[in-house]
GUSEGU-262409 format. One line per field, with one value per residue: residue in one letter; x, y, z of N, C-alpha, C in turn. Coordinates in Angstrom, 2 decimals. Example, Ala and Ser with C-alpha at 12.3 -4.5 7.8 and 13.67 -1.06 7.14 Angstrom:
BEGIN
aa <- (A,S)
nu <- (13.19,12.85)
nv <- (-5.69,-2.25)
nw <- (7.80,7.08)
cau <- (12.30,13.67)
cav <- (-4.50,-1.06)
caw <- (7.80,7.14)
cu <- (13.20,12.90)
cv <- (-3.30,0.03)
cw <- (7.80,7.87)
end
This chain:
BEGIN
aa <- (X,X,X,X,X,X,X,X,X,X,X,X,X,X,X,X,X,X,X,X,X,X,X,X,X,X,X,X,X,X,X,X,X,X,X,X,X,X,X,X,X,X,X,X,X,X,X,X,X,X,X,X,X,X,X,X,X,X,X,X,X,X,X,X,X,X,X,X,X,X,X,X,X,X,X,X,X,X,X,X,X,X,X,X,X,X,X,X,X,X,X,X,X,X,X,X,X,X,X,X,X,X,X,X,X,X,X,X,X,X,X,X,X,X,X,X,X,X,X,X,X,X,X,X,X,X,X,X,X,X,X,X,X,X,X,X,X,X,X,X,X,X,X,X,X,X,X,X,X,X,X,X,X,X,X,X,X,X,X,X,X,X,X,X,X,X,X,X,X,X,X,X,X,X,X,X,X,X,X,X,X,X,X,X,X,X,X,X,X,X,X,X,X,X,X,X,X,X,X,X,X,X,X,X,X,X,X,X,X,X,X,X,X,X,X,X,X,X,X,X,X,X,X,X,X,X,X,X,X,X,X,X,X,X,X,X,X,X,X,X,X)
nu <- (247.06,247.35,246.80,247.97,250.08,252.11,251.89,254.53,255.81,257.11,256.34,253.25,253.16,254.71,252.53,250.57,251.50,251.29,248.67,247.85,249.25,248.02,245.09,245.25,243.78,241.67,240.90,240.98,242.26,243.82,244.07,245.85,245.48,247.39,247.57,246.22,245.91,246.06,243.17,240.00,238.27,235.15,235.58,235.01,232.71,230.74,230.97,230.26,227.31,226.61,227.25,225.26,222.86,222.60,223.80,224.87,227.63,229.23,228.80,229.04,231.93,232.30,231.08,233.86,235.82,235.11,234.59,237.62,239.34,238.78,237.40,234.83,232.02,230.59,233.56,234.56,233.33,234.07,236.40,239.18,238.28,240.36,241.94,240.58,240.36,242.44,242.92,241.09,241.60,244.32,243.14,242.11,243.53,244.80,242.89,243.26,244.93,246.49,246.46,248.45,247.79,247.81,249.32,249.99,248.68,248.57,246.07,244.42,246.49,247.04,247.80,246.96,246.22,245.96,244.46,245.70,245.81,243.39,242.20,241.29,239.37,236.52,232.29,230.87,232.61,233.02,230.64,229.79,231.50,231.29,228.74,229.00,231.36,230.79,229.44,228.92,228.20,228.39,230.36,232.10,231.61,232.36,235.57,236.40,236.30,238.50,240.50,241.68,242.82,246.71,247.53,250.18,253.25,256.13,258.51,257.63,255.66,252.38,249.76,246.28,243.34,240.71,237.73,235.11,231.88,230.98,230.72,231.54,232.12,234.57,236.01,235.62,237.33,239.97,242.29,242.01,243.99,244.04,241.63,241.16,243.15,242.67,240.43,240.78,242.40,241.15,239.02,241.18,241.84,239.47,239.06,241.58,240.23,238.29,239.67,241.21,239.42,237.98,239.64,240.16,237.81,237.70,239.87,238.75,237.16,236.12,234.96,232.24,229.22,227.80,229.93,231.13,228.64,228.66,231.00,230.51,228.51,230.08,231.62,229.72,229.09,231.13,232.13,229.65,230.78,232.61,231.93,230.54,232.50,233.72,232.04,232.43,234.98,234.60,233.25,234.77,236.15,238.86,241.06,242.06,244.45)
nv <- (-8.17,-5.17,-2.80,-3.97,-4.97,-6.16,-5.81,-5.45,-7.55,-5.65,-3.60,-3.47,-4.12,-1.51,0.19,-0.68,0.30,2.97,3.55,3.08,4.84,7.16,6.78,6.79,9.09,8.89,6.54,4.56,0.94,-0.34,-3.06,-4.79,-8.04,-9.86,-12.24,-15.50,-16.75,-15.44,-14.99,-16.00,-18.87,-18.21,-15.51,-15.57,-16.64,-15.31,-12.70,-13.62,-14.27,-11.55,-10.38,-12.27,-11.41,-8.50,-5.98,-3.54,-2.03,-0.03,-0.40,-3.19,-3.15,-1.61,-3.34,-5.51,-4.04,-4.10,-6.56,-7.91,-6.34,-6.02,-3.11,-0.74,-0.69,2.14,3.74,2.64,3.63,6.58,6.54,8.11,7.47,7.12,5.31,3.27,2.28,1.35,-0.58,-2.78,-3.35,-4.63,-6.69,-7.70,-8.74,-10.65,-12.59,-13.68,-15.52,-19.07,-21.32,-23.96,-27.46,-27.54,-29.35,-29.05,-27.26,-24.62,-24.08,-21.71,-22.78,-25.64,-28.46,-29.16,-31.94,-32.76,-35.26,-38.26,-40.41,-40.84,-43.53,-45.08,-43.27,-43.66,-44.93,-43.02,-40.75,-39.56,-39.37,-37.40,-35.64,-35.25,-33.88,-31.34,-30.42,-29.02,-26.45,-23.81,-22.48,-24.78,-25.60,-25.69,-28.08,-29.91,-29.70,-30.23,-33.28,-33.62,-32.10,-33.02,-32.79,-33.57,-36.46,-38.44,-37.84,-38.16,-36.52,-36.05,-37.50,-38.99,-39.09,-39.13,-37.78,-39.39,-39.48,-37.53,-36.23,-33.94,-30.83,-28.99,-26.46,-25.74,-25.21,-23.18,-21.34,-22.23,-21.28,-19.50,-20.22,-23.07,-24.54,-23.52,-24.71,-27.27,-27.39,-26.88,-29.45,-31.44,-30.48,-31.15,-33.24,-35.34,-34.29,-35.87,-38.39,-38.58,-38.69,-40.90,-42.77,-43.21,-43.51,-45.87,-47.49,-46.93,-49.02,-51.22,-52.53,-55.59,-56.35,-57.16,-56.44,-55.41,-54.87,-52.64,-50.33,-50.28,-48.68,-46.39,-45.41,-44.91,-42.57,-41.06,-40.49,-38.69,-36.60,-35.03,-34.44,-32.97,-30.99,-29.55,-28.65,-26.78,-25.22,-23.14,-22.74,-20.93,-18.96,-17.79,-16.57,-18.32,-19.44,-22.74,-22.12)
nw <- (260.71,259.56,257.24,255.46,256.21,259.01,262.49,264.98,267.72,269.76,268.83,269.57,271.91,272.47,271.76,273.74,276.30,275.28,275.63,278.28,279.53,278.22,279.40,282.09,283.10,283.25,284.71,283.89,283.47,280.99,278.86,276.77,274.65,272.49,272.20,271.54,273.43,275.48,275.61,276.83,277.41,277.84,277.38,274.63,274.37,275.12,273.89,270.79,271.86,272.23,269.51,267.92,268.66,268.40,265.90,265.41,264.98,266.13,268.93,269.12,268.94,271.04,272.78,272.53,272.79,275.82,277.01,276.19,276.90,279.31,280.01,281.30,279.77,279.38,279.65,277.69,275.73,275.68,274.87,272.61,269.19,267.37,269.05,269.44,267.48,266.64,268.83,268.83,266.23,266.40,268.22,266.21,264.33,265.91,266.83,264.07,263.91,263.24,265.35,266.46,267.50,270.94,273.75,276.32,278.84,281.54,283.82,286.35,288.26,288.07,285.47,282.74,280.06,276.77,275.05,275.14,273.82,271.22,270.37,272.50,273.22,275.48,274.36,275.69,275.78,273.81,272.26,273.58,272.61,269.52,270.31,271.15,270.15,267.71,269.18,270.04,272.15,274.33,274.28,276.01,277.10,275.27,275.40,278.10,277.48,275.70,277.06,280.17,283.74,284.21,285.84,286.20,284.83,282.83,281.16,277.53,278.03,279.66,281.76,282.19,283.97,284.42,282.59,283.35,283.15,284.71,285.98,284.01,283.35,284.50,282.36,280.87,281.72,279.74,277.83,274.46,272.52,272.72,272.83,270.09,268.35,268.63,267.51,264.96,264.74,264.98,262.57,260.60,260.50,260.56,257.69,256.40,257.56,256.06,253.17,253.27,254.08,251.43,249.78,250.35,249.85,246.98,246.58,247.37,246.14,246.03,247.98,250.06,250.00,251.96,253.65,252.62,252.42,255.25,255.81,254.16,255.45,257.93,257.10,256.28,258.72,259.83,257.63,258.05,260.91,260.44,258.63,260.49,261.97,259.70,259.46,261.86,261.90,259.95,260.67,262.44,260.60,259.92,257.78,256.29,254.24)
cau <- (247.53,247.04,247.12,248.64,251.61,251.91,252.38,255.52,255.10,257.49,255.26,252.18,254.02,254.42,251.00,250.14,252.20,251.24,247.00,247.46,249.03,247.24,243.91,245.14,243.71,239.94,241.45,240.93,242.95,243.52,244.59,245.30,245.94,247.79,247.99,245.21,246.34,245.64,242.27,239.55,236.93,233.83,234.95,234.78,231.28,229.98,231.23,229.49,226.25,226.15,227.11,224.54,221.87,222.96,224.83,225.52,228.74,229.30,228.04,230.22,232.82,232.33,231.52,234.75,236.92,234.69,234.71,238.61,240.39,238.71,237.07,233.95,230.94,230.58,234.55,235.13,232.22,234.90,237.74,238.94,237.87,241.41,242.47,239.51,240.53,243.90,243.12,240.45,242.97,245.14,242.28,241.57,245.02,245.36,241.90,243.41,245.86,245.72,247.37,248.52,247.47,248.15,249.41,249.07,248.34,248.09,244.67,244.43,247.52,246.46,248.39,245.64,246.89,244.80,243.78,247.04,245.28,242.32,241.75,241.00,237.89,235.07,231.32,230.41,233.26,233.15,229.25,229.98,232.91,230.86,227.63,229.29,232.55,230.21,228.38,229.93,227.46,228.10,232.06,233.00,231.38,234.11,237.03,236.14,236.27,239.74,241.59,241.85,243.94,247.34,248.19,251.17,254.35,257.67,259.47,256.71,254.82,251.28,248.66,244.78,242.36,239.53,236.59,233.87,231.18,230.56,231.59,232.33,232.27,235.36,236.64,235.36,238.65,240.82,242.93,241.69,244.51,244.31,240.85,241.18,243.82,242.06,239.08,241.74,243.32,240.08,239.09,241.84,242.18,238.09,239.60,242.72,240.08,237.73,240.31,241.69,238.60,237.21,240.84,239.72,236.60,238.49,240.43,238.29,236.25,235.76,234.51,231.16,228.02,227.62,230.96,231.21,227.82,229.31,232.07,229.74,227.78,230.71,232.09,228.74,229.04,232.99,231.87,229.03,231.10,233.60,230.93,229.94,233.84,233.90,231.29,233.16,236.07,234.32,232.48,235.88,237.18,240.04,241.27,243.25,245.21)
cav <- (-7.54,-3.58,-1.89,-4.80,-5.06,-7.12,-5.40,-6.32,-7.90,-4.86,-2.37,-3.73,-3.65,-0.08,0.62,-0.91,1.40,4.60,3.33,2.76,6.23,8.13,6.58,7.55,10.43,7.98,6.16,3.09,0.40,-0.62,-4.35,-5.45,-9.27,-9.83,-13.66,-15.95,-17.60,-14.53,-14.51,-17.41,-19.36,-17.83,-14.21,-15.21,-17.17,-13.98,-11.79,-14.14,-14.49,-10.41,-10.72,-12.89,-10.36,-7.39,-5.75,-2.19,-1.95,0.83,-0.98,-4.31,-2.50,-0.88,-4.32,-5.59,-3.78,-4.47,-8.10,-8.69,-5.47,-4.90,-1.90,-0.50,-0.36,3.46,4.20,2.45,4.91,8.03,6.58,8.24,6.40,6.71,4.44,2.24,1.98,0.41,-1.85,-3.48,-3.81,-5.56,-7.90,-8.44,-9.58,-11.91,-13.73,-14.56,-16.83,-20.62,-22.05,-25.82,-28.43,-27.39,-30.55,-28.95,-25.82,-24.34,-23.12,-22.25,-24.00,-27.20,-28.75,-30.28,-32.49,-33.67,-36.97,-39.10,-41.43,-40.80,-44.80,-45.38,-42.55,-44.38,-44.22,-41.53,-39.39,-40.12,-38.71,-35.51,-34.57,-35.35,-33.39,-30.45,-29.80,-27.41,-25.96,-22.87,-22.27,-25.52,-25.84,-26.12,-29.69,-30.53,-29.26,-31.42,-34.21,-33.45,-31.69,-33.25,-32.63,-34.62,-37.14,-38.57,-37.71,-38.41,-36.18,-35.72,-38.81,-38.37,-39.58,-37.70,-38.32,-40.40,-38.40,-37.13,-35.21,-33.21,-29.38,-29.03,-25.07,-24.83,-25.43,-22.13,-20.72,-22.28,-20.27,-20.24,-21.21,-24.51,-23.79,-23.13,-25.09,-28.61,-27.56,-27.09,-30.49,-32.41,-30.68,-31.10,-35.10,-35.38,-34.36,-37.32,-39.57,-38.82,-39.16,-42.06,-44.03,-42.89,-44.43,-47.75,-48.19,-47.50,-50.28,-52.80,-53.09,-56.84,-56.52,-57.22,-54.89,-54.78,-53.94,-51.19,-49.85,-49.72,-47.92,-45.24,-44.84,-44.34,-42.16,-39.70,-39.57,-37.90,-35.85,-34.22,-33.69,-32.17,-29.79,-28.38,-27.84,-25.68,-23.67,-22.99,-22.15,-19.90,-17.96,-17.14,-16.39,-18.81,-20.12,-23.76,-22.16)
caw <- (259.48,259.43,256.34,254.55,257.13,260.60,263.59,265.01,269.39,269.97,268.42,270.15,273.23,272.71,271.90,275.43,277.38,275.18,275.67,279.48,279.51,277.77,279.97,283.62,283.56,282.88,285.93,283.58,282.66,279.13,279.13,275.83,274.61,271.83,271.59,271.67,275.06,276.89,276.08,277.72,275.99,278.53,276.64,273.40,274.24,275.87,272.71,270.33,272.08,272.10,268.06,267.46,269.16,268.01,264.34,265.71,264.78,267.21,269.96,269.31,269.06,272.70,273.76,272.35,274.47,277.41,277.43,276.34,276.93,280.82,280.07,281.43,278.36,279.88,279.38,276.42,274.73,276.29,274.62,271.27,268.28,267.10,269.59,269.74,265.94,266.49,269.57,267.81,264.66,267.31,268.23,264.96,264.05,267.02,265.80,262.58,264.34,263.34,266.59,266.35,269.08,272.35,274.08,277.52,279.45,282.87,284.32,288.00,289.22,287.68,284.50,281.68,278.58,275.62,275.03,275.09,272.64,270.68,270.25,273.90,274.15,275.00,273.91,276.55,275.72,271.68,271.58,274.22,271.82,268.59,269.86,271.70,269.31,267.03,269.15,270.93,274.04,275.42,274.15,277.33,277.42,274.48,276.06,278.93,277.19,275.40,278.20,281.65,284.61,284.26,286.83,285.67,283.43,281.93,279.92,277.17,277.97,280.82,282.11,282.59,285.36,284.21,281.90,284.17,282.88,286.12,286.33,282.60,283.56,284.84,281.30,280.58,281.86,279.31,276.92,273.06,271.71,273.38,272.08,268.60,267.68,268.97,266.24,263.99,264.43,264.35,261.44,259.55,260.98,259.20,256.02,256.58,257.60,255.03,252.23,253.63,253.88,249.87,249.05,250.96,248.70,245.79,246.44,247.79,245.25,245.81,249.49,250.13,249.73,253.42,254.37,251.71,253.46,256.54,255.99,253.60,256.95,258.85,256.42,256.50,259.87,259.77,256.89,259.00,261.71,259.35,258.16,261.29,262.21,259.11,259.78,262.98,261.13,258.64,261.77,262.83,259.40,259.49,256.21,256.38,253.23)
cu <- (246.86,247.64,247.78,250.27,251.58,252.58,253.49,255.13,255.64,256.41,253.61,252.04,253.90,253.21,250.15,250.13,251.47,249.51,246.86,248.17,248.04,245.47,243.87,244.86,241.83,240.36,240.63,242.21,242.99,244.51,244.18,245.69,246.08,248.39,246.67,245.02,245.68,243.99,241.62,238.62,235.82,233.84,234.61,232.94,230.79,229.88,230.30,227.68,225.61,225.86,226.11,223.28,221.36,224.24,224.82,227.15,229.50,229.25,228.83,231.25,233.59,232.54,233.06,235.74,236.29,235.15,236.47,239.61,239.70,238.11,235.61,233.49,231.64,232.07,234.88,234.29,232.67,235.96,237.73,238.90,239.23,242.33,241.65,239.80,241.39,243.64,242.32,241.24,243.79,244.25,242.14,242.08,245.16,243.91,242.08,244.97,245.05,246.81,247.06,248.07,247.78,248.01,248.71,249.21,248.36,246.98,244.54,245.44,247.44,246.72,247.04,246.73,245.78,245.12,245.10,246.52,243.68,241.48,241.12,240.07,236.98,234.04,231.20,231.46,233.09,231.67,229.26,230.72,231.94,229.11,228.15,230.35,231.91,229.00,228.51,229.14,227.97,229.62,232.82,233.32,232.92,235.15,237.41,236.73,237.58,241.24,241.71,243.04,244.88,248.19,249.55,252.29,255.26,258.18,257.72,255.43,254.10,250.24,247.55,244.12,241.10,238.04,235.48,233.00,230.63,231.56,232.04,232.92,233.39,236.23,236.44,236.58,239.71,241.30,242.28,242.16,244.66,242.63,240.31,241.88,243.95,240.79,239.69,242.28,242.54,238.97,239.99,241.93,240.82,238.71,240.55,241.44,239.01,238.18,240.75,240.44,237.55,238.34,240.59,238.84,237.07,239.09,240.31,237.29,235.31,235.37,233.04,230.29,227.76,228.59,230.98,229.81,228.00,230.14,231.66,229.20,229.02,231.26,230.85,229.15,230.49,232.84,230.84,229.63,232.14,233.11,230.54,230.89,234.07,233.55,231.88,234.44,235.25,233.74,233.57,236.48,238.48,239.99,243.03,244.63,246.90)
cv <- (-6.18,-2.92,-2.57,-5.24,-5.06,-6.12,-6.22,-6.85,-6.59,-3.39,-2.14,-3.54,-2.02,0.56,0.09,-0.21,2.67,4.32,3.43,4.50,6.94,8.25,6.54,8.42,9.83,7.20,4.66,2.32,-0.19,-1.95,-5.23,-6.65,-9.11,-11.29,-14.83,-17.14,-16.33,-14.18,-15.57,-17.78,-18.63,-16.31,-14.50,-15.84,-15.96,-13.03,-12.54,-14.31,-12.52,-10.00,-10.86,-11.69,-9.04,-7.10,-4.31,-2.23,-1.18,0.48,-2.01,-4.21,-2.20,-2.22,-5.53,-5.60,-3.65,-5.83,-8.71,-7.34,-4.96,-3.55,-1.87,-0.24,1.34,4.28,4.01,3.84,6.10,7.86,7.44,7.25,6.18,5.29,3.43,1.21,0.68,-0.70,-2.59,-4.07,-4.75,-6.91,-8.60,-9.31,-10.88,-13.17,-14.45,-15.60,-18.07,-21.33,-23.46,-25.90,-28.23,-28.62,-30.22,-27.53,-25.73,-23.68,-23.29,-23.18,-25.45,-27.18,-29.97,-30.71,-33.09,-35.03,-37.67,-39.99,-41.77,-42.57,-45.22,-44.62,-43.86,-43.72,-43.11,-40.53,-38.73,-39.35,-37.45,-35.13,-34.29,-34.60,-32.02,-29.68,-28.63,-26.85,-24.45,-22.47,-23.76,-26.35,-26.44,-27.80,-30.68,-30.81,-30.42,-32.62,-34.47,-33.31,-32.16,-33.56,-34.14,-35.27,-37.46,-38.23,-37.46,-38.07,-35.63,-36.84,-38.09,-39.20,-38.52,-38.35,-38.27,-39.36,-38.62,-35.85,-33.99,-31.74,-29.37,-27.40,-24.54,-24.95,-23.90,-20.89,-20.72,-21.41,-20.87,-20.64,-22.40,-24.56,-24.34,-23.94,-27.01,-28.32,-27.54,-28.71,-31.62,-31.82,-31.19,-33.05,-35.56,-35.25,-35.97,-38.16,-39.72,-39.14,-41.00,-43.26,-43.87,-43.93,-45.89,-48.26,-48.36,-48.84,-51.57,-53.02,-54.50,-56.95,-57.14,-56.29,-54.49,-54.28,-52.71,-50.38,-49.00,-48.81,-46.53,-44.41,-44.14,-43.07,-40.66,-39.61,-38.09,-36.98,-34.68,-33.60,-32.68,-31.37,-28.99,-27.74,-26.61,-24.85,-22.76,-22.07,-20.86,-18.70,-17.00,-16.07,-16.44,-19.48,-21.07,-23.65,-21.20)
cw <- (259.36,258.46,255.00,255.15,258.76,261.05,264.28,266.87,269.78,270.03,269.28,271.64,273.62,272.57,273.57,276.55,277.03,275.57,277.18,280.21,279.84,278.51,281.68,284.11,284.22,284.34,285.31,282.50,281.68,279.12,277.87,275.48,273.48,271.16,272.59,273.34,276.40,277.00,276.84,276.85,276.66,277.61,275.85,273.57,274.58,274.52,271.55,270.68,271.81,270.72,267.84,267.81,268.85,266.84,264.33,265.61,265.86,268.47,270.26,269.39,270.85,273.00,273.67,273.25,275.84,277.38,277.10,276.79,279.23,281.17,280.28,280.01,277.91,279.41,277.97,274.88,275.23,275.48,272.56,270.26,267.52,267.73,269.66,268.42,265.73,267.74,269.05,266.75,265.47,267.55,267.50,264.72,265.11,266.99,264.38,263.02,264.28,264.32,265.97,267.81,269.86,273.12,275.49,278.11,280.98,283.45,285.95,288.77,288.51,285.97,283.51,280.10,277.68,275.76,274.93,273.65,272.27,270.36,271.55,274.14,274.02,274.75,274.32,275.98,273.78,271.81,272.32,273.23,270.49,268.80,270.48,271.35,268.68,267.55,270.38,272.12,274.66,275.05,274.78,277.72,276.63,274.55,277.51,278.91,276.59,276.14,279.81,282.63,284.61,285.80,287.13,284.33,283.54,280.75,279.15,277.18,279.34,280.27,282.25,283.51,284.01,283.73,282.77,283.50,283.76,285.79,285.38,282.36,283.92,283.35,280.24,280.90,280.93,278.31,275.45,272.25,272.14,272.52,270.42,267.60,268.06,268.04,265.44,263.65,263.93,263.13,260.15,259.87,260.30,258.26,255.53,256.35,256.53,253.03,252.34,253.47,251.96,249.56,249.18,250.08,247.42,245.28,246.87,247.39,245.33,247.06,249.23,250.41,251.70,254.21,253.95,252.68,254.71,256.76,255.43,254.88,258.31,258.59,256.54,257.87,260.15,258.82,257.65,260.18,261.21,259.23,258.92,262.08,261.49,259.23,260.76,262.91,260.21,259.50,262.08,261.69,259.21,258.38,256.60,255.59,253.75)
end
């Protein structure tokens, strides 16, 4: 959103052509993404870890269009700030995308699908997802655990090869809207399940003190992980509204 009014793909398009122009003379290319698929999860971890380090504005900026646009540090600190202005503004815009669930993707030749059925993780995969979902250096582990290469499938129906914790790195390739919009789903599925189970106590009043318990306890735990999705969300500055 620039100025109070979306860039149209057309328009962005053309800003591509007139940027890669106007920078053959720099004998660099200007390679901009404009939808959250084109970028990878390893940039945005890289871009974040520099964030966190550094609040030069000037500086994040540069590294900005180094790490997703391809550009040398060195060039990007040549380019005019007019243009630095608007590809940034482009970036910006394509971070305030709330992508849905990405069922499945292609990375490297090789077809990955989410979890077919969240009832079937077991322990091991259930405590990697639940200690590595909010925690963006080690993301990759998450993704892992969500996305694995599909064996079999029919139509929209598939199979995954068998959760291995080994080589969680190459998950560092995947696109962020596959990404982004799997923290999205299991935040918003915490909210479901934390309504859903308040409604249960409501109405089972007549249970017994140790079931009720149980379900309180289960209930913090889904709330905590809820909480550290948001933050996640709020880092980004997506809004569920």
């Amino acid at each position: 959103m620039i100025g109070g009014q979306k860039w149209s793909p057309f328009f962005m398009l053309y800003l591509k052509i007139v940027f890669n122009f106007r920078y053959i003379y720099m004998r660099v290319k200007v390679t901009i993404p404009n939808d959250l698929s084109e970028i990878k999860l390893h940039q945005y971890q890289k871009f974040l870890k520099v964030q966190e380090n550094n609040n030069d504005d000037v500086f994040l900026t540069s590294k900005m269009m180094e790490i997703f646009c391809g550009i040398k540090l060195t060039d990007a600190i040549k380019m005019r700030a007019t243009d630095v202005h608007r590809i940034t503004a482009i970036l910006t815009e394509m971070f305030e995308q709330k992508p849905k669930l990405k069922q499945r993707f292609v990375m490297n030749g090789v077809e990955y699908g989410f979890v077919p059925n969240l009832d079937d993780m077991t322990l091991g995969e259930y405590i990697d997802l639940d200690t590595y979902l909010g925690n963006w250096e080690k993301m990759e582990i998450a993704m892992n655990v969500l996305y694995r290469p599909i064996e079999n499938k029919l139509k929209d129906k598939y199979t995954i090869k068998e959760y291995t914790a080994e080589n969680p790195e190459i998950m560092q390739n995947m696109p962020m809207d596959a990404v982004l919009g799997s923290i999205l789903f299991f935040y918003r599925l915490g909210i479901d399940l934390s309504k859903t189970m308040t409604n249960y106590l409501e109405q089972e009043e007549d249970r017994t003190i140790h079931l009720q318990d149980s379900l309180v306890r289960s209930g913090d735990g889904i709330n905590q992980f809820t909480h550290s999705l948001k933050e996640i969300l709020e880092e980004l500055k997506i809004s569920l509204n």
